[in-house]
N, C-alpha and C positions, 0 to 999 in steps of 0.2 A: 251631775256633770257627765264625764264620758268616760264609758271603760275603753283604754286605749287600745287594746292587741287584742287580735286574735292569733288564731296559725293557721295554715291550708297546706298543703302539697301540693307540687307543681312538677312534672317530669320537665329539664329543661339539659341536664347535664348527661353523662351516661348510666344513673342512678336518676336521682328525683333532689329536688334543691326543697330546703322549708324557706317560706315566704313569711317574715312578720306583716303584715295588713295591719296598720290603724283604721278600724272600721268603727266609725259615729252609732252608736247602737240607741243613747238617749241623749236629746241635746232639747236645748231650751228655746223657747221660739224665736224664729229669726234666725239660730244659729247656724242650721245648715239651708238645705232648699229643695224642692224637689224638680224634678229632669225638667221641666214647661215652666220654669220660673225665670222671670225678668232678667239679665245677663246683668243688670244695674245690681241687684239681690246680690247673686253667685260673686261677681266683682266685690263687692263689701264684704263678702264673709271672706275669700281669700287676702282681702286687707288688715281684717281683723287678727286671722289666723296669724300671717304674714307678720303681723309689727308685735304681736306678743311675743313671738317666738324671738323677734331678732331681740326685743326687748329683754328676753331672759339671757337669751345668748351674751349681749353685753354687759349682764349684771357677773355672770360668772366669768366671765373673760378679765371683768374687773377687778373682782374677788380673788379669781385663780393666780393672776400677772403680781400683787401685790404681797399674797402668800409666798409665791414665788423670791421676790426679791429681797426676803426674809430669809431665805435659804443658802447655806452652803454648799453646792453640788460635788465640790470637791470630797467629801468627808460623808457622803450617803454610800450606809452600807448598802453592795451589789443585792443583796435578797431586796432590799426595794427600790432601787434603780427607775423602775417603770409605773413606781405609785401615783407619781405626782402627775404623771399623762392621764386624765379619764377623756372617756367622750363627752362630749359637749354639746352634741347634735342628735336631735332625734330626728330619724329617717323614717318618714312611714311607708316606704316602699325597697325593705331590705331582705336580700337574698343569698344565699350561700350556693357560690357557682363552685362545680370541678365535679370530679368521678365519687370520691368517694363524703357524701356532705357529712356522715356520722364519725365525724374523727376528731382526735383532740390535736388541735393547735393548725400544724402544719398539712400543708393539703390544698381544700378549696377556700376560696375569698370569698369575706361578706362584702358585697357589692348593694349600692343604693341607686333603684330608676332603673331598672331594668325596660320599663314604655317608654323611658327618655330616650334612653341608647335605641331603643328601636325605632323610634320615630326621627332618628338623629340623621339625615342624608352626608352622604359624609363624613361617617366617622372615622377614626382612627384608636383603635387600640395599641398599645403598647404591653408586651409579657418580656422582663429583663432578668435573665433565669430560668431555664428548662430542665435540665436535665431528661431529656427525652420525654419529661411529660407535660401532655396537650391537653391535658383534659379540661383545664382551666378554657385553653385556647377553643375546643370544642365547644364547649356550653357557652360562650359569647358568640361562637357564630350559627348555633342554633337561634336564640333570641335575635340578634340583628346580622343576619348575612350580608348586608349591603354594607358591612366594616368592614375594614381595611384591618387584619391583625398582622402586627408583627412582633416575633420572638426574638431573641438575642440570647447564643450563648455561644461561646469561644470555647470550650470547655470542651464542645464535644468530637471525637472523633471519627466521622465520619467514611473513612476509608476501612472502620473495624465495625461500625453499626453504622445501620443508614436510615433514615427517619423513615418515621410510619408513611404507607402510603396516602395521596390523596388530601393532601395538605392545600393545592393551591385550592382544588374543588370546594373544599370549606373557606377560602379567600384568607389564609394564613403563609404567609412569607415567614420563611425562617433565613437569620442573617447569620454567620456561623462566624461572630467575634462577639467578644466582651464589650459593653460598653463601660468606659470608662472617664475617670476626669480630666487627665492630663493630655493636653494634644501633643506635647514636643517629645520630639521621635525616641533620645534617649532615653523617656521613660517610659515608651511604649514599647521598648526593646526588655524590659525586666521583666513582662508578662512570660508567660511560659505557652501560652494559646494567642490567638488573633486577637487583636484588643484596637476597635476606634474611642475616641473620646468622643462624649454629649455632640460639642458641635460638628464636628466634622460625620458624626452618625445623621444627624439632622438636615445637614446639605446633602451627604450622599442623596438618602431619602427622599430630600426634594421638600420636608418639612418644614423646613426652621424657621418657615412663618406660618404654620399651622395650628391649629388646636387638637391635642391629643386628650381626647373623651373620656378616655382610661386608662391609666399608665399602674400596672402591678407590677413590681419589683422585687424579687428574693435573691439577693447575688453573696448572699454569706458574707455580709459587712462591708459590700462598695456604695453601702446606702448611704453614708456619710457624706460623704465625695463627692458623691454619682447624684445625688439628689440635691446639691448647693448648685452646679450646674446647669441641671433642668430648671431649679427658680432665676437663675443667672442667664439665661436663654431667653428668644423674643418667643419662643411655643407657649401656648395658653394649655394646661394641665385641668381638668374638668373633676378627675377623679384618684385618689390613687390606693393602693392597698400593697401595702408594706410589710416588710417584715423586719424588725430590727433585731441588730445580733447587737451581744453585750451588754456589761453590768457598768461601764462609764457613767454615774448619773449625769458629770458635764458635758460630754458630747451627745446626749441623747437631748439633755435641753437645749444645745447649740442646736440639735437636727430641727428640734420641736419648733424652736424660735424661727429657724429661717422658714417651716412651713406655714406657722400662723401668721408673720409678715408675708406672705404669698396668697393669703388670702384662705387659706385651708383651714378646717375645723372637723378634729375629730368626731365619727357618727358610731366608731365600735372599735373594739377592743376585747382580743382574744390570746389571754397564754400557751405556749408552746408547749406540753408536759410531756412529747417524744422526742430527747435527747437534749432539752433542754431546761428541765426539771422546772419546769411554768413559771424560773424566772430570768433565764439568761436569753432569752428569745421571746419576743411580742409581736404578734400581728395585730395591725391597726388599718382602719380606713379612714380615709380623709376628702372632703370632696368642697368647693367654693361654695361659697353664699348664691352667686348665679344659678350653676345646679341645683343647690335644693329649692329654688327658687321653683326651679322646673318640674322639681317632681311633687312639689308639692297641690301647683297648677295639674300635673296630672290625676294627682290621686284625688283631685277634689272632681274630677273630668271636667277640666276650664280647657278653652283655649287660650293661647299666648298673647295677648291685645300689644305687644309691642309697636306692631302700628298704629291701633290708637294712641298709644302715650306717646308716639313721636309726634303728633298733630298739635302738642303743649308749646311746641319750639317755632310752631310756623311763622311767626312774627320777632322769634327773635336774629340775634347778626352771630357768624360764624366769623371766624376767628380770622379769615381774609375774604371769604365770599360778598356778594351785594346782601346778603338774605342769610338765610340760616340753612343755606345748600351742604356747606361742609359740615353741620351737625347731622343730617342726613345721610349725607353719603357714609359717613364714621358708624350709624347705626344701623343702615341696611347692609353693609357690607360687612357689619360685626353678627348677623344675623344670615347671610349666603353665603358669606365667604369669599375669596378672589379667585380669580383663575390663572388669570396673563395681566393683571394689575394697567392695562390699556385704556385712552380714554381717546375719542375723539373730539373737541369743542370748535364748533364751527358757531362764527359772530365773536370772536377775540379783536375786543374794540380796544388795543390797545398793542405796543410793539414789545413790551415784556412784560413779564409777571408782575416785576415793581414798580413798574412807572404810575400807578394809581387806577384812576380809572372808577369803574362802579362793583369792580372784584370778578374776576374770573373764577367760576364753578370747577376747576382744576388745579386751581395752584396751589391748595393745601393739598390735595394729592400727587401733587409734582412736587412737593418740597418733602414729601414721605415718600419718595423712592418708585413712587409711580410715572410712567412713562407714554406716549402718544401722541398725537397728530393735530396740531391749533390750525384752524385755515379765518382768512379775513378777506375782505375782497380788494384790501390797498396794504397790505401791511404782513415783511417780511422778517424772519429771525431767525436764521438756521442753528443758533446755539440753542432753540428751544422747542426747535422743529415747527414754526410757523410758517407757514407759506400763503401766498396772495390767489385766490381765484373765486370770482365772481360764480356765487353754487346755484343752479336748479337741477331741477328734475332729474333732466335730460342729460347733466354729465357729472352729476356727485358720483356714481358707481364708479368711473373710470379715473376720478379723481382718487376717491378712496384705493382702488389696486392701484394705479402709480405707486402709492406713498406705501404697498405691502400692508395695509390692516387689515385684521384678521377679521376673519367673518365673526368670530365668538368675542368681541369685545368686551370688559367689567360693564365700562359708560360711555354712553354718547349723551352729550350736552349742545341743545339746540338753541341758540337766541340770534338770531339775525335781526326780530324786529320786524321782521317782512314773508316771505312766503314762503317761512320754515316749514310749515305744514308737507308742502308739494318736496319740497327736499329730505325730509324726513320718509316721504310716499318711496321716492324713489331708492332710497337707502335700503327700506326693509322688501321692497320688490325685487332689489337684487341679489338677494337672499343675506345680507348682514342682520345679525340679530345679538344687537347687545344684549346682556343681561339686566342691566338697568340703563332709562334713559330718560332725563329733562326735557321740557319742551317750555318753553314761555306760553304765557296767554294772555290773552285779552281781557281784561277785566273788567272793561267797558258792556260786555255782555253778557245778559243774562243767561242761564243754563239752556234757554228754552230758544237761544239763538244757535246755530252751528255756521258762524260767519269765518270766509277767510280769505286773507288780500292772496289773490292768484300771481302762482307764477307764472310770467311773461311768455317761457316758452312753451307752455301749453298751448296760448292760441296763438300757436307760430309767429311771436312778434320778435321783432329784430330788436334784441336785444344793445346794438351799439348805440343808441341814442335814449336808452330807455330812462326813464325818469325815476331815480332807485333812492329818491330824497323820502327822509322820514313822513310818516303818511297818518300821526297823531294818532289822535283818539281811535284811529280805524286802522293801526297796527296790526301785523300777527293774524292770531285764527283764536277762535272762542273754545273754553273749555270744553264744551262739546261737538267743535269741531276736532279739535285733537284725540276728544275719548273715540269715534268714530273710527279713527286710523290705529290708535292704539290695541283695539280689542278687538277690531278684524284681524290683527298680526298675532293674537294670543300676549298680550298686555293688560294689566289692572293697575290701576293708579293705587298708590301706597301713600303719597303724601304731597303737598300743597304749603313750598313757599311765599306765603302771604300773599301779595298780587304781583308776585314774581313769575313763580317758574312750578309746575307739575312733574312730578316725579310717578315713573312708572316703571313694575316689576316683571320681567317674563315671567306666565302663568306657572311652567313648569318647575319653578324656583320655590313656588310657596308652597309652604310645607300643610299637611291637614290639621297641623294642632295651631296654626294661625287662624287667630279671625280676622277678617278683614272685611274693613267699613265698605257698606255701600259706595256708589260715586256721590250721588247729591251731599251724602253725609258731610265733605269734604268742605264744603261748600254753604252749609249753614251758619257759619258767621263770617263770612266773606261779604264787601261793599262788590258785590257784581253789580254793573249799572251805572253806578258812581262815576263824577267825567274823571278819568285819568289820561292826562296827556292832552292838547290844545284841540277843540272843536272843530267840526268839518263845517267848510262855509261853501262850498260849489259842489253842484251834484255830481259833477268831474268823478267826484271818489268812486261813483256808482261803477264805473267801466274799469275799475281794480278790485270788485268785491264780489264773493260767489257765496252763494247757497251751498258749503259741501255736501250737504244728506243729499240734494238736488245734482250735484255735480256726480255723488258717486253712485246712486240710482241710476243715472240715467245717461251719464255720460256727457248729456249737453253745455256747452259753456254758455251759451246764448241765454239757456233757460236758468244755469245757478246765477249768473249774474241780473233777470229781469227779477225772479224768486228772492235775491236778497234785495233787490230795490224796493219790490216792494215790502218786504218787511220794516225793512228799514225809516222808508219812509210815511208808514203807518205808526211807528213806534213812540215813546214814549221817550226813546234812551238821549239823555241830554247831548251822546254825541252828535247824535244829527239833528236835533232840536231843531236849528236853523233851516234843514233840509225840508223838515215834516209837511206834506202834503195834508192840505186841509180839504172835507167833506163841503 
């Protein structure tokens, strides 16, 4: 089988951190892979890996939990107090950050994923407990500078010492109060230093729907408190490294309890024996199922396939969407995060969110606090912010500033059913760039078509008599006429509900330890071709249809629309069956 550890040294803190590596030295065939091996291979052996491991985890969680309620906590003498906590997780990417890493107990933190935090855009660390020392704080933003660290400690006097210099240079904010558990002001008056509680620390900050990646905490017994809070709060805790003071066996299983319902499992476990004789003070790490998920995908060097396994859902229905858009948007925004929680949806065929309909791609994110701008081209609702204007090209930009949306939108969500393409053109031309955004397609068309019903006022048509009646099977624009627009703007499609709607990510968002499928991939068990929506019976349709790869070469209208004619009426596609031009 495998010998699991080795050791190495790594300079990383103001000293040098030891690194435990599980490194595979003998394994059996099949078990591991080498670097040129099929990604089908690599994906099985981290599943293997993957369900053993959680498989043990659950055997002892089960074993552990049942010992447990065999026990009297009240009545365990303080010398073992902390027996009954072991680790339960092995981390094979564990690291001892701070100044001094050869010291017993208190000091630097064993930390697990140190590639994770660095690859993490957006992190957020959290240090609760200073006492003028950073060295913890240092060696985190040696490994990932691009974190956000923040200290907390009320404690300290700052008009008698003044903190080291060169704090924000390393991207370390010091907040100079306690946090603590109670918000109501009477008992925030018994402190003797500056003292916010959890939540109101978390709005100041601008956090409290954030994910903080690392929260280390030593505040000399507010962990009790301070830490029922943090699981009581909407902040997602990725990691944490604790320190607990006292010999209470039942408030330490109280603490234990509300962490392993948070989803936490201990990875290490170290006695205090400077001033706490190695058993009235324990430092513990704790970190989610999701993290070691992560670091386990690293140290195997995977990437993240979360967009493939979201391509399982493309046929199923979201919980108010037409499609499974809301299980989408829940997992690409659980994977970039939010910004301004904004969405724009233009084609809202309906006058509010409840009246039915075929499900609007926003309303489960308007009924979760999210906020933005519905337009339709007959249909008004100022309680929901929907307003009536007929969209192209030529005046969505001016449309969108009216209504104050921000250039950096989450989601723009496109279904008009008609020459969203050209409205969508004109959006990102103005310089608007949502972070994620929907487009409907055609499904009627094969990959190898880039068809799209044009909008009107391109070829200067007077739009007040225009004929804006459903246009069938020759709706919209073909998957690759949208991938065209999308990837000249710096977009890559991430996901494909069913013969609904394509979903696509700004380039800049995907992280390097994502893999991300080709475009056809998307698209290999897709009925593209298949008649969806009633047949074209007059070549009439010909003078509302463009070649876009022709249109956006070369500029001409005349030419995208003779170029899709004749595709079209060369083709095979049961849309235009009736039309098809015989030899």
């Amino acid at each position: 089988m495998l010998k699991e550890y080795w050791t190495k040294t790594r300079t990383y803190g103001d000293d040098s951190v030891v690194r435990k590596e599980a490194v595979p030295l003998v394994y059996t065939p099949g078990m591991f892979f080498e670097a040129n091996a099929p990604h089908k291979v690599v994906d099985d052996v981290f599943t293997r890996i993957w369900k053993r491991k959680k498989n043990t985890h659950a055997q002892y969680v089960r074993e552990r939990d049942a010992h447990h309620s065999k026990i009297n906590f009240t009545t365990v003498n303080p010398t073992n107090a902390y027996d009954y906590f072991e680790p339960e997780w092995n981390c094979e990417d564990e690291v001892r950050l701070g100044q001094h890493v050869v010291s017993y107990g208190d000091g630097p933190k064993f930390v697990c994923g140190v590639s994770v935090l660095a690859s993490t855009e957006g992190c957020i660390v959290y240090s609760i407990g200073s006492n003028y020392d950073f060295s913890f704080e240092y060696a985190v933003n040696k490994i990932a500078p691009q974190c956000e660290i923040h200290t907390f400690d009320g404690t300290l006097n700052l008009t008698k010492r003044a903190l080291p210099k060169g704090l924000e240079g390393k991207n370390i904010q010091f907040h100079n109060w306690n946090i603590v558990s109670d918000c109501r002001s009477e008992e925030l008056a018994k402190f003797n230093s500056p003292s916010l509680c959890v939540a109101d620390s978390l709005r100041r900050l601008g956090h409290h729907e954030s994910t903080i990646t690392w929260l280390k905490i030593d505040c000399e017994g507010c962990e009790y408190t301070v830490m029922a809070e943090f699981a009581e709060s909407s902040v997602r805790i990725d990691q944490i490294m604790i320190e607990i003071h006292g010999t209470n066996a039942l408030m330490i299983e109280r603490l234990f309890s509300s962490l392993h319902n948070a989803g936490m499992m201990i990875f290490h476990k170290e006695r205090n024996h400077i001033g706490c004789a190695g058993y009235k003070c324990v430092e513990y790490s704790l970190m989610t199922s999701d993290y070691a998920k992560r670091v386990l995908r690293a140290f195997l060097n995977m990437k993240e396939r979360w967009i493939f396994d979201l391509h399982k859902f493309s046929k199923s229905k979201g919980p108010k969407s037409q499609g499974a858009q809301d299980i989408y948007f829940e997992q690409i925004f659980a994977n970039i995060g939010t910004t301004n929680r904004y969405f724009v949806e233009f084609g809202f065929n309906e006058p509010n969110y409840t009246s039915g309909g075929s499900g609007a791609n926003t309303w489960n994110l308007y009924d979760s606090g999210w906020r933005g701008l519905l337009l339709d081209g007959t249909r008004e609702n100022a309680e929901i912010n929907l307003h009536a204007h007929y969209l192209f090209e030529q005046n969505i930009a001016s449309i969108l500033s009216k209504y104050k949306v921000p250039k950096e939108l989450d989601l723009l969500s496109c279904d008009m059913d008609s020459h969203d393409i050209f409205v969508l053109r004109g959006i990102l031309n103005a310089g608007y760039r949502p972070r994620v955004f929907t487009t409907e397609y055609n499904s009627n068309y094969p990959l190898e078509y880039a068809i799209a019903l044009i909008d009107p006022t391109v070829t200067g048509t007077d739009v007040s008599n225009y004929d804006f009646s459903f246009k069938g099977c020759a709706w919209g624009a073909s998957a690759s006429a949208l991938r065209m627009i999308a990837e000249k703007f710096g977009y890559t499609l991430v996901g494909r509900v069913g013969i609904l709607d394509l979903v696509w990510l700004r380039n800049d968002l995907i992280e390097d330890n994502w893999e991300v499928p080709y475009f056809e991939w998307f698209f290999e068990d897709a009925p593209l071709g298949s008649i969806h929506h009633f047949k074209q019976t007059s070549h009439e349709i010909f003078e509302y249809l463009v070649d876009f790869n022709v249109l956006e070469k070369t500029g001409g209208i005349q030419k995208a629309k003779e170029a899709a004619r004749s595709a079209l009426e060369h083709s095979d596609l049961p849309c235009f069956s009736s039309l098809r031009m015989t030899e």
